[in-house]
N, C-alpha and C positions, 0 to 999 in steps of 0.2 A: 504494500500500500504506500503509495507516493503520497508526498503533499499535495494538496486538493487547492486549484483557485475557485474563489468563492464568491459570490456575492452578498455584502451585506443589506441591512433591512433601510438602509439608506441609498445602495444602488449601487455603493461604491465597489472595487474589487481587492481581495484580499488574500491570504492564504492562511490555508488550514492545515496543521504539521500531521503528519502521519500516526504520532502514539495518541494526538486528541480524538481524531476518529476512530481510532481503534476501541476506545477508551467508550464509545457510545456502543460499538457495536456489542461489546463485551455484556453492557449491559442491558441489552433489547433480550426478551422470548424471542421476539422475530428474529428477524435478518435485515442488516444494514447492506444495503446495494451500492455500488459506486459506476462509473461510469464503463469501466474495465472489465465488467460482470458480466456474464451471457443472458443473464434476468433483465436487464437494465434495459434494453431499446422496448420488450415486453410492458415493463414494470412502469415508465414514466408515458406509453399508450393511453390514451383516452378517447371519450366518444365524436366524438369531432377531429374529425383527420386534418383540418387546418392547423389545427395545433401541435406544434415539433419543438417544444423548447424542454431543454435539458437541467436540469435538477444535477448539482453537483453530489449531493446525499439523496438517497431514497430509506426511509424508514418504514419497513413494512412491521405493521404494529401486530403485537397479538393478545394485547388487551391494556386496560386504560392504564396498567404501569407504564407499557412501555410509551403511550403517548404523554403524559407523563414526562416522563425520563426523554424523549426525543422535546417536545416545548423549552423543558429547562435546560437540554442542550444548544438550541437553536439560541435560545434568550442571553446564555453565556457567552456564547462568541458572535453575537452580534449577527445572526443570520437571519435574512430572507426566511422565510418559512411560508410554504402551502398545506395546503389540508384536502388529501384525498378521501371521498365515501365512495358515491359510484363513479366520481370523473364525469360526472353527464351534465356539468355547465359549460353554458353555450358558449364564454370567453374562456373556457378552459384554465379558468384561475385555479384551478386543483393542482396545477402545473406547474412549478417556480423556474426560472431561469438563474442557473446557480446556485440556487439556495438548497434548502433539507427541507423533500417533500415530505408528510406524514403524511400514510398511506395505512388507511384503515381497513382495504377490502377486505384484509383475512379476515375479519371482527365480524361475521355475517349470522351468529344464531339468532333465531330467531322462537321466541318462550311463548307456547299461548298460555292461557289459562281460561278456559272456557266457560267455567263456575264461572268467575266473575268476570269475561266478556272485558278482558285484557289482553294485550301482548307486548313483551320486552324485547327490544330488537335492538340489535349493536349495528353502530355508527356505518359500516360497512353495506350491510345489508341491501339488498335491492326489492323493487318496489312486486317483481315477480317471486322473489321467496318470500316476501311478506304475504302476500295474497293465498301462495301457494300453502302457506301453513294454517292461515287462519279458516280457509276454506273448508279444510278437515272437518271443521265443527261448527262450517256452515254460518261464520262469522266475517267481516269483513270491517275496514275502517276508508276513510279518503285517501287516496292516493292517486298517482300521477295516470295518467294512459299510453305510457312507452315502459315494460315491466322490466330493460337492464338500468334503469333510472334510480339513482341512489334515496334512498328515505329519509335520514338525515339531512342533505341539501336539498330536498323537494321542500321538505316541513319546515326549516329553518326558515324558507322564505317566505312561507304561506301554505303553497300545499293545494292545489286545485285538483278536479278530478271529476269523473264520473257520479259519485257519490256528495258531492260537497254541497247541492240545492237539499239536499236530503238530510245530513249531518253534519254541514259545516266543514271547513276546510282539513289540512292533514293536522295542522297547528291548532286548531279548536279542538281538535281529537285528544292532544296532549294528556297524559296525567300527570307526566315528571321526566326529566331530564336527568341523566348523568353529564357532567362537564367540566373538561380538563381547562381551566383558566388559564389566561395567560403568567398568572403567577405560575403557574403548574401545580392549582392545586383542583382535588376534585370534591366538585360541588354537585348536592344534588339538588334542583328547581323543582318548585311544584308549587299549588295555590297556597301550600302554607310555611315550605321551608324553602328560604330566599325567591320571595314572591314577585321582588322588584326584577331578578336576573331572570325567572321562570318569564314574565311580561317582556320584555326585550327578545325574547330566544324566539317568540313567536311571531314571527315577521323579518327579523332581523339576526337571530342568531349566530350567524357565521359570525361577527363583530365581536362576539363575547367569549369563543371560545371551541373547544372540540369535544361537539357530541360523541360522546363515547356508547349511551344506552339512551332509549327512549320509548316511553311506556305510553300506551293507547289504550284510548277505549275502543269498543269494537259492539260492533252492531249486527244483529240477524238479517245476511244477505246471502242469496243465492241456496244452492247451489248453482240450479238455474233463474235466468231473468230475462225478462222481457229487454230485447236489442237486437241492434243490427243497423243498417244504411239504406237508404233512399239513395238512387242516383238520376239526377237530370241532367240532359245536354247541355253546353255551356250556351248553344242557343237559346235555352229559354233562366239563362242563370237568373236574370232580372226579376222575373216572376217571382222566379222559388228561394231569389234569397230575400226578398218582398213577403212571399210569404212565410218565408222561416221564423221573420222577424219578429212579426202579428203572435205566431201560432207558440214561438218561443218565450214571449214577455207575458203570457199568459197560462203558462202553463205552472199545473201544480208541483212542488217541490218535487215530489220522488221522480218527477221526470228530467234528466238532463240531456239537451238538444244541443250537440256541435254542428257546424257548418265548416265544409272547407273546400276551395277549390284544386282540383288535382287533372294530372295528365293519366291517363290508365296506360296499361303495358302494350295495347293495341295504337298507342299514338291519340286518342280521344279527349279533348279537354271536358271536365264535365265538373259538374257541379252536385255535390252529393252532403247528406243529413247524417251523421251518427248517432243516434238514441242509445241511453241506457234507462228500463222503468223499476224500480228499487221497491214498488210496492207489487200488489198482487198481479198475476198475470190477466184473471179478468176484467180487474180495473186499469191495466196498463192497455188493452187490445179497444177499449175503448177510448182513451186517451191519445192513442196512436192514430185511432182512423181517420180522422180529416189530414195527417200527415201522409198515410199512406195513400190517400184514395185522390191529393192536389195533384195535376198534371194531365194524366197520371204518371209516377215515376218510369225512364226505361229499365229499370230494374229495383227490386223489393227486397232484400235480406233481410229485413226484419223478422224476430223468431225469438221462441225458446233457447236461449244459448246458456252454456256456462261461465260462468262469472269469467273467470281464467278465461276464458276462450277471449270475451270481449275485451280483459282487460288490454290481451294482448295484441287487437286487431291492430293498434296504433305501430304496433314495432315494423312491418316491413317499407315505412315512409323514412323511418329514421331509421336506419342500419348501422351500427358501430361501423366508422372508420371513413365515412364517405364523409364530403364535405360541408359543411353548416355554417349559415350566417342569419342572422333572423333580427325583426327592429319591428318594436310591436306597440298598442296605445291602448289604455281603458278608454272603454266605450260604456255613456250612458245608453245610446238611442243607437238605429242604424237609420239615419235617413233618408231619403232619394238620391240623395249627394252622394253621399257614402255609397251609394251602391252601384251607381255610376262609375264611381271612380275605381273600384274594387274590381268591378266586370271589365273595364279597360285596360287595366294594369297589367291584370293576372294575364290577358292575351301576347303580352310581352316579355311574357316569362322566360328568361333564357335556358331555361332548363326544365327538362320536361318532369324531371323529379321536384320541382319546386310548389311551394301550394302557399295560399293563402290560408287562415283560417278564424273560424268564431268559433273563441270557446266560450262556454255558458258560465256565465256567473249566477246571483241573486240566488233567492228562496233562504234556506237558515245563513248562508254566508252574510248578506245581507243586515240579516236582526240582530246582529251581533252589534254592538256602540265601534265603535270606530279607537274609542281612546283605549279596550277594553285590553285588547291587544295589540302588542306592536305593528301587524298588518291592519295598514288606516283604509285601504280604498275599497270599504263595506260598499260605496255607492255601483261602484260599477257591476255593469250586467254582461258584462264580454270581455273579454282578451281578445283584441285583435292582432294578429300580426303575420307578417309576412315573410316565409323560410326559404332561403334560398340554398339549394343542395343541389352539390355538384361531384366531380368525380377530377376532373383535370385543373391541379395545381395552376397553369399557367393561365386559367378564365378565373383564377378570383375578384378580380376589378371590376368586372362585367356583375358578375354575381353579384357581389356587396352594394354597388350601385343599383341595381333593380329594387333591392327591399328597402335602399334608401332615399329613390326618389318615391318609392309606396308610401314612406313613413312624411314625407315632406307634404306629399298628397291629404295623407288623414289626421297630418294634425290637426286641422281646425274642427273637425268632428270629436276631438280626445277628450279627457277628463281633465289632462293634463299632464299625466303619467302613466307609467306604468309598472308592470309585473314585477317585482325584486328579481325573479330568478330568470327575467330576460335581458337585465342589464348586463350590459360587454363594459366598453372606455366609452362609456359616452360622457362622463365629465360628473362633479360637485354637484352642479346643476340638476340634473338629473335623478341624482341620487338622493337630492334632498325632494323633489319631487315625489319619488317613488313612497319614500314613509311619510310623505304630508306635514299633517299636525301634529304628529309625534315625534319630528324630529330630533325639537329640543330638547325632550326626556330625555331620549337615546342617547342625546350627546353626553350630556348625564350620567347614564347608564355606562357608557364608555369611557368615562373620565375613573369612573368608579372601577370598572376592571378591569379595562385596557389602556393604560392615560399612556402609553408608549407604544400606540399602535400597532403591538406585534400583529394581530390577526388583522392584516391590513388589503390579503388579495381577495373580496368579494366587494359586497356593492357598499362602500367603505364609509364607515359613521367616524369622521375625520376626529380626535378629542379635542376640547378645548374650552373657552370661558364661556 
């Protein structure tokens, strides 16, 4: 093991002598990776193939010592430090350049407990073994709709999902958190022990620290449920995303209605509905029929499916490794405007794997105050935004430009913000956007347990007066 150049948590570059990182490895369960390793080009991989930057230390953890013992290595020599769960953010901040990433995938069990309609999941963890386990007993909680999507970074920032008009987001689900501080120490959050960091962790959490464990409630869903897709030609997008809009802002909580516009494997642009119904199948087949019966659709999939099936219909738009860039707005309203400009845009899509999309907000996410939790934008009824995925490195400019003159287009329709967990570099600005009126708590809250911004690569609550 040679001396290691390094980045520190200022940018600067430094070196790292040989017996200090030995001295880390020595003391990890895991395994410390370095660049020299046959793990290593594996190891610092994530979901977004745009992303190549290199991590001078890799600290694959195997349980909250060693994150732990990696923080308060990182904190000592002045390091850069990332934090990996599933690697499935979209600016691939999981990722450090020179720095010592801590990498939680090992950390992936997942504890039901059925009695009492719980499960303990380590920081690692993905959103498809969570499903996968709770399913057994015929239980489920919020969660994302792409299942190698980490649980930890979904919920941290909010937590949207199929389920969330129903139960509220993956962070309203919360019962209590395990979390390695930047002190390096581990705290555990809930509504009654450290209530102030438990409220911060919910919307904002990446800023305070590394979920190591996090305890849900869980809810009687599936086995099977009422789901599946509507699909209309892009000829008549205008109609159906006209009437998705009506038939969506009125619909009852157990129903969640996405929209998104997609190219099919046939070369076809179309415009197509994703339904999940959370309550009973008789009352979901009624709920559904003015969906299924507008147009009529050139194709029906809606049905009886299993939870798992559905949850996983989203994974073959997003395939680990291809390439992603996405710039998206809360939306109150969709209206004539918007859908104009939405039906225009999408025809110039430079890639035929690229989609626009409406996800559903509102119903319990909604009823929830705003200050209650660190996730402030209860008003919004949509996530808009626009994915650009591609395959050849040298069309990234093309690509990035498409979803950002879309975003330049729908600002004036926006809330003003948007998603935590679709923030890239778009700037301060932005980011104080995204948690609104709860900013200045946070900053508070960050002053309190990170006043030296170690956990500084996510959508960054800057400390200060």
């Amino acid at each position: 093991m040679l001396p290691l150049e390094v980045t520190t948590r200022t940018g600067e570059r430094a070196v790292l002598e040989e017996s200090v990182a030995r001295g880390l490895a020595e003391s990890l369960r895991g395994e410390l990776i370095l660049a020299s390793d046959d793990a290593y080009d594996q190891a610092r991989r994530v979901w977004n193939g745009m992303i190549d930057h290199r991590p001078a230390l890799i600290a694959r953890c195997a349980g909250s010592a060693d994150v732990a013992a990696a923080v308060a290595f990182a904190r000592e020599n002045d390091l850069l430090a990332s934090v990996r769960g599933g690697g499935h953010n979209i600016a691939g901040k999981a990722v450090c350049a020179g720095g010592l990433m801590i990498d939680l995938s090992p950390m992936r069990r997942v504890a039901v407990d059925a009695a009492n309609r719980t499960a303990r999941v380590e920081g690692g963890a993905t959103l498809g073994e969570l499903d996968s386990a709770t399913q057994v007993s015929g239980l489920a909680t919020t969660t994302g709709v792409v299942t190698h999507t980490g649980v930890a970074g979904l919920t941290l920032g909010g937590g949207v999902g199929r389920l969330a008009r129903t139960y509220g987001l993956a962070c309203d689900n919360l019962v209590s958190v395990d979390v390695i501080t930047a002190a390096g120490r581990l705290r555990t959050a809930s509504a009654t022990e450290n209530p102030d960091l438990f409220w911060g962790l919910r919307g904002a959490g990446a800023n305070f620290g590394v979920a190591t464990s996090l305890e849900f409630t869980l809810h009687p869903v599936g086995p099977e449920v009422l789901g599946g897709v509507v699909v209309h030609p892009l000829a008549r997008a205008r109609e159906a995303l006209g009437f998705y809009y009506e038939y969506s802002r009125s619909a009852p909580d157990e129903l969640s209605a996405d929209a998104f516009f997609l190219t099919l494997p046939d070369g076809d642009p179309v415009f197509a509905i994703s339904v999940c119904y959370a309550g009973s199948m008789e009352q979901g087949e009624r709920v559904l029929e003015p969906l299924r019966r507008f147009g009529p659709p050139v194709a029906d999939q809606v049905g009886p499916v299993p939870y798992t099936q559905l949850q996983a219909a989203g994974d073959p738009f997003f395939p680990i490794g291809l390439h992603y860039y996405w710039k998206s707005h809360f939306l109150e309203e969709i209206p004539e405007d918007a859908i104009e400009a939405t039906v225009d845009h999408f025809a110039s899509a430079p890639s035929p794997r690229s989609l626009i999309v409406f996800q559903q907000y509102g119903g319990a996410v909604s009823r929830i105050p705003p200050a209650e939790t660190a996730f402030h934008h209860r008003n919004a009824q949509y996530d808009n935004f626009a994915a650009s995925v591609w395959t050849d490195p040298q069309e990234r400019d093309v690509h990035r430009e498409w979803a950002r003159q879309w975003w330049d287009k729908m600002s004036r329709f926006s809330v003003g913000a948007e998603y935590v967990n679709n923030l890239g570099e778009e700037g301060e600005d932005r980011v104080r956007a995204a948690y609104g009126d709860n900013y200045d708590r946070l900053v508070a809250l960050k002053n309190e347990y990170d006043p030296d911004n170690f956990f500084r690569l996510n959508a960054n609550i800057r400390p200060g007066g």
